[in-house]
N, C-alpha and C positions, 0 to 999 in steps of 0.2 A: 678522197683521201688515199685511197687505196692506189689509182690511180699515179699517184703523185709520189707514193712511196714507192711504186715500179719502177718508174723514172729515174730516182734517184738507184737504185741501184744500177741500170743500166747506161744511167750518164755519168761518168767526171772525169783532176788533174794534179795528182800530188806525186813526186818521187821520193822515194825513202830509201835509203839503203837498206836490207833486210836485217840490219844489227843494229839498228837507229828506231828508238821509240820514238810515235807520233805526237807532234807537236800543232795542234790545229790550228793554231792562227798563221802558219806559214804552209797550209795546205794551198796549191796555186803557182807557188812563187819559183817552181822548181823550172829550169829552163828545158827548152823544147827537146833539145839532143842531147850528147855527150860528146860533142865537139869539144876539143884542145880550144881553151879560151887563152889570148896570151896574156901573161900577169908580168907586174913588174916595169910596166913600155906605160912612157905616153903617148897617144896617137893623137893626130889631128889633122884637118882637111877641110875639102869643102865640096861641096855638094851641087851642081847645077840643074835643076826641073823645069820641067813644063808641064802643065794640068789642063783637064778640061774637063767642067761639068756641065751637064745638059739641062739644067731647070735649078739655078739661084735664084735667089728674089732682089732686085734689082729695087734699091729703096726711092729712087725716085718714081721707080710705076709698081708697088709692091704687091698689085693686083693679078700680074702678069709672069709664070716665069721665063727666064731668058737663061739661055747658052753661053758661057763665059770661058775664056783664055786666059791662062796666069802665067809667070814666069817668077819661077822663086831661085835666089844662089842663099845655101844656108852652110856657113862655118861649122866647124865641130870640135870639142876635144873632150877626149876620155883620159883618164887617167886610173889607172889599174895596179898594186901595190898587193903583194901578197910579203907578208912577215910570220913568224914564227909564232907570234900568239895572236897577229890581229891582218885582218886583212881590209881593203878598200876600193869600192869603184867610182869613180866620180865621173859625170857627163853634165857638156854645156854646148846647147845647139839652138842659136839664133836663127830665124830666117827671112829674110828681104824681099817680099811679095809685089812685083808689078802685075794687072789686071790693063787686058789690052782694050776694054771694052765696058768697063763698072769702076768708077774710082773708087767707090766706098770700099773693093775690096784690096787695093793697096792699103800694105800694111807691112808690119813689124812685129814677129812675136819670138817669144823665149822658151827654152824648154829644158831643162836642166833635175839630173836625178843624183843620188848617193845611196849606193850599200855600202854597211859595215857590219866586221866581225870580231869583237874580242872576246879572248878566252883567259880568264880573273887566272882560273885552275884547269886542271883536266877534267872538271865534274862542271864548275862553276860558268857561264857565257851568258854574252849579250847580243843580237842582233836587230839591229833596227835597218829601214829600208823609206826611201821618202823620194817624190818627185814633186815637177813645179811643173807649169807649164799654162802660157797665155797665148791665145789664136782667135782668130777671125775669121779661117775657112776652114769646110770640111780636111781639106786636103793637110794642111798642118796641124791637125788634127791629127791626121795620120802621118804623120812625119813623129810627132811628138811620143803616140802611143808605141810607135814602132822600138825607139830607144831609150824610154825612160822603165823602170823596175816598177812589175808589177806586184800590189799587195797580194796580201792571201783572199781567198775568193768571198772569205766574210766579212771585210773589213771594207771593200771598194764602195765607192759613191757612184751613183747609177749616173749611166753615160748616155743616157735616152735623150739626145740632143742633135738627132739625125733632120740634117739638109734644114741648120735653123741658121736665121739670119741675127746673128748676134758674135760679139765677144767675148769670149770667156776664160776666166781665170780659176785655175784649178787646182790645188795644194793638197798633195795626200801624204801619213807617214805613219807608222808602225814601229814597235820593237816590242821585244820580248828579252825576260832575264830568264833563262832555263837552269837549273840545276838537277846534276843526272845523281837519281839516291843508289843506283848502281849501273850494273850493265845494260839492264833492260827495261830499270824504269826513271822515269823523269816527270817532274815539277816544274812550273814555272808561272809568273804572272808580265803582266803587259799593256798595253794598251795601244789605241790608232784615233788619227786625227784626219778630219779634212773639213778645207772649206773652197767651196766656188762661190763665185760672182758672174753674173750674166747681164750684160748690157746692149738692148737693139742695137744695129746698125740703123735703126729707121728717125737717128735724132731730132728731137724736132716735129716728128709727125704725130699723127692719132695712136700711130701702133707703136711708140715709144715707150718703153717698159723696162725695170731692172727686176733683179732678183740675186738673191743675196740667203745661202746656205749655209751651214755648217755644224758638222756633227764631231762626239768622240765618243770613243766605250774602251770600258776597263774589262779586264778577262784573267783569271786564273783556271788554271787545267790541272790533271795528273795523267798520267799514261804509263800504260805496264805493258811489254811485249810479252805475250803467254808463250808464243812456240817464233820460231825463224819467220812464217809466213803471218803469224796473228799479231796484232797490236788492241789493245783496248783503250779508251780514251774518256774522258770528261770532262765537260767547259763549264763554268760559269762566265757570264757577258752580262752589263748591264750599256745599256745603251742610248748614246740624248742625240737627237738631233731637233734642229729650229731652221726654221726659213721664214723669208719674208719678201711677200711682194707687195704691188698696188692694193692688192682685195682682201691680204689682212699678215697676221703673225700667224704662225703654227707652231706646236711644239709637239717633241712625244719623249716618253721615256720607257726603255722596255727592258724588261728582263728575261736572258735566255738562258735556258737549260739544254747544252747537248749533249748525247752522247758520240762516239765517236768508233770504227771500226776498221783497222784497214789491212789491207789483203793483197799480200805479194803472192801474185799469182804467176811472175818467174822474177829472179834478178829484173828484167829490164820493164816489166809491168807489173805499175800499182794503181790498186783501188782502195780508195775511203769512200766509207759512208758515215753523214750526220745526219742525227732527227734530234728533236724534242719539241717542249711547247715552249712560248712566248707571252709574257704579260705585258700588255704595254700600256699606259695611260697617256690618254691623249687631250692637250688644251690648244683650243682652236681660238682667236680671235677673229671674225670677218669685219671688214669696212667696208661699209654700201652707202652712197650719199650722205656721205660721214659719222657715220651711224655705226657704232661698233656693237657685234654679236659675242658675246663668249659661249663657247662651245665645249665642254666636259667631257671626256668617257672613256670606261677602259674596255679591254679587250683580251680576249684572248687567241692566240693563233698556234698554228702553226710551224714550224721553222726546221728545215734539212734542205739534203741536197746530196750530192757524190760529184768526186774526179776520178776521173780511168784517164794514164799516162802509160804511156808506150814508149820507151828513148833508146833509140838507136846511136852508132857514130856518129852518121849524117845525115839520117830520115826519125820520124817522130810525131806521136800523134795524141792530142788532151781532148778531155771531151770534161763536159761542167756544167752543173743544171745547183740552182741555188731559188730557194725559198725565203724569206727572212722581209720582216718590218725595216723600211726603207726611205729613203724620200722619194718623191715624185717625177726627179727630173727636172729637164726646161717643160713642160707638159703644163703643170699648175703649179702647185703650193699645198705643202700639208705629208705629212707620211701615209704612207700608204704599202699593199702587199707586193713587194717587189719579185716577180719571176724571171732569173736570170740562165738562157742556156747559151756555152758558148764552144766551139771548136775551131783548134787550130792544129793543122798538119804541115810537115814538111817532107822532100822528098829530094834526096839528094840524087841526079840526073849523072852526073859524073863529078871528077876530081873539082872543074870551074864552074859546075852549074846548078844550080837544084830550083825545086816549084816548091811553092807554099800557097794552101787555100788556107779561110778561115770562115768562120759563118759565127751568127747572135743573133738572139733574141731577147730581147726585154720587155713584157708584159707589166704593167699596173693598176693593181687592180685596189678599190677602194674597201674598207670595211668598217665597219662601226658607221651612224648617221652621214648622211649623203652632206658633203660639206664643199665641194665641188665638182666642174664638169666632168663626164664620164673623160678620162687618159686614153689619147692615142699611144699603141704598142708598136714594135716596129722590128724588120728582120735584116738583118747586112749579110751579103756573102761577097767574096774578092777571093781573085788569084791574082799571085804575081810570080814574075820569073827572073830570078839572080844568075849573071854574070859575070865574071871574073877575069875582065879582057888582061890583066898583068899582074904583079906584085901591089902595085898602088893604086888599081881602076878597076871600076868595080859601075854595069848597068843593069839597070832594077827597069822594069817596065810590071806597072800592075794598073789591074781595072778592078772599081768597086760597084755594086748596086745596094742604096740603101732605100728600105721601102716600108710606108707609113702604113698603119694597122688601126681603121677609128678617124676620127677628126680632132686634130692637135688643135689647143687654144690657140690664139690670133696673135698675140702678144711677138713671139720670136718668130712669123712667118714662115712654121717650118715645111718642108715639102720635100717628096720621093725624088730623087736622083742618082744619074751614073756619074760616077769620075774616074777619069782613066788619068794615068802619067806618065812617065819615061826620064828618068833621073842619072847623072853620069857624078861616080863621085870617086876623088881622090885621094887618098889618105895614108900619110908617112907616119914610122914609128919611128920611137928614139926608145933605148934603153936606161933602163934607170937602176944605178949599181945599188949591191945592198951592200 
């Protein structure tokens, strides 16, 4: 435990202005710089790639992996609106997947997000933040995570679905209603939603499987800034998530208590920390040659974590280690203790160029009665390198390695792989008068 509360001070990723009380459920969601974003324009374009990964699972021999070529062209439009009391981002990014070498991995997916912000009064606001997104390979996978709005780092559904051989459909969203009771303190309550669906690419075979998730949780906080650099905070969350596969229903329901700390240690760097415990009660159903088990128990856990954010003009750097009752992933079925560490940095190289690494970690760990197999863990690191060959072109060339921890169930065929890309994209703006 000790252990774990270390971590949590020395890992996280929230920014706050130092005149801004903390608000925990949009700890996360702050962007990586303090780049000029442009507001106001619609942009739109299109994108050209080529991918390659070294060990997919190829469903007509799913025993074996194989080396695969893609060539994806994906459309885009953002549209961006900043007004006087309310603001708005919208993104929609299809993408058209030829495979020179595996049919099952042609395909077609979607990927589409929205932030909003209205302000009722000068005290009174709302913000909510929601993404969508449907894929079939790693790689649009990462096309999708790259431009859709991330939630706060307590609210995401766990993404433990590395080198799996499946489709997946993924809907997450958030808001919060804030009221500021003065300068430096604030109220508010909220809640977030998501559901995925997971369906093999192996139709038809013996390792044909779906899987079918979805959670929500309510949250009310209050937060008081003590001095310019202190903030103090506290949540209440209760929290439901259910899944269902082949081998049975799962459900849980949990309740969190945190406390919340955070620490502008200058204008351009902030740290939060969260701790408290977690009650959760858990109802298990198992199906075994059709034989249904019910399953009972409560528990007690657990629950924190910290973000350390760094924001520069054009370099930047989060760091995020999250504890919390979770579900399982594509792995198995059931909630379980989710260990989430994740970092991302960027590095602007000149006026056209900059690096970005990132690295994660996601750990699951099971507790209360053994209700299934032990959960393979897994770690991703990727760099990639942005250039700016004009006004409207723009080449990204990045390499990923994700890599398995344990032995993943059989079901989504999942397996360690590289992918590397090279994407050339083009995108005009138009002005939109207020």
């Amino acid at each position: 435990m000790l252990k774990l509360v270390f971590a949590c001070v020395f890992l996280s990723s929230v920014f706050l202005t130092g005149q801004t009380p903390l608000v925990p459920s949009q700890v996360g969601t702050a962007s990586l710089t303090n780049e000029d974003v442009p507001s106001n324009v619609l942009s739109y374009g299109a994108a050209v790639s080529g991918s390659f990964d070294d060990n997919v699972t190829n469903p007509g021999n799913p025993s074996v992996g194989e080396s695969n070529f893609s060539w994806s062209i994906q459309p885009h439009v953002r549209l961006a609106v900043n007004r006087t009391r309310w603001s708005t981002e919208l993104y929609y990014g299809p993408s058209f997947t030829y495979s020179t070498n595996i049919s099952a991995y042609d395909s077609t997916s979607h990927s589409a997000g929205a932030d909003f912000d209205y302000h009722f009064t000068r005290r009174l606001s709302v913000t909510s933040r929601s993404s969508f997104s449907l894929t079939s390979t790693p790689f649009e996978s990462f096309q999708a995570n790259a431009q859709l709005p991330d939630l706060g780092v307590l609210n995401r559904a766990n993404s433990n679905s590395v080198g799996a051989n499946l489709r997946n459909r993924l809907g997450q969203s958030q808001a919060d209603l804030v009221y500021l009771l003065g300068r430096h303190t604030s109220l508010g309550i909220g809640g977030a939603f998501s559901s995925s669906r997971n369906e093999s690419l192996n139709a038809g075979s013996i390792t044909d499987t779906t899987q079918d998730f979805r959670g929500w949780s309510g949250h009310a906080f209050y937060s008081h800034q003590l001095t310019k650099p202190y903030s103090l905070g506290v949540q209440y969350a209760v929290r439901d998530l259910y899944s269902e596969a082949t081998i049975g229903q799962f459900s849980s329901l949990s309740h969190q208590f945190l406390g919340f700390l955070n620490i502008a240690l200058k204008s351009s760097v902030q740290l939060s920390i969260f701790a408290g415990p977690e009650f959760s009660r858990v109802d298990n159903t198992l199906t075994l040659f059709a034989a249904q088990f019910p399953m009972q128990f409560h528990s007690t856990t657990f629950a924190g974590g910290s973000n350390l954010a760094w924001r520069g003009e054009h370099s930047g750097l989060s760091l995020s280690f999250v504890q919390q009752v979770g579900d399982s992933g594509v792995n198995g079925a059931g909630s379980v203790i989710v260990r989430t560490a994740r970092v991302e940095a960027q590095r602007g190289l000149s006026r056209r160029s900059s690096l970005s690494l990132n690295g994660g970690y996601i750990g699951n760990h099971q507790f209360g009665p053994i209700t299934q197999p032990s959960l393979a863990d897994y770690v991703s690191a990727g760099v990639s390198f942005s250039r700016t060959l004009s006004s409207r072109l723009t080449l990204l060339v990045s390499g990923t390695r994700q890599q398995l921890i344990g032995r993943p169930t059989l079901g989504f065929q999942q397996r360690s792989h590289d992918v590397a890309s090279v994407s050339l994209s083009y995108t005009l703006q138009q002005p939109i008068g207020r």
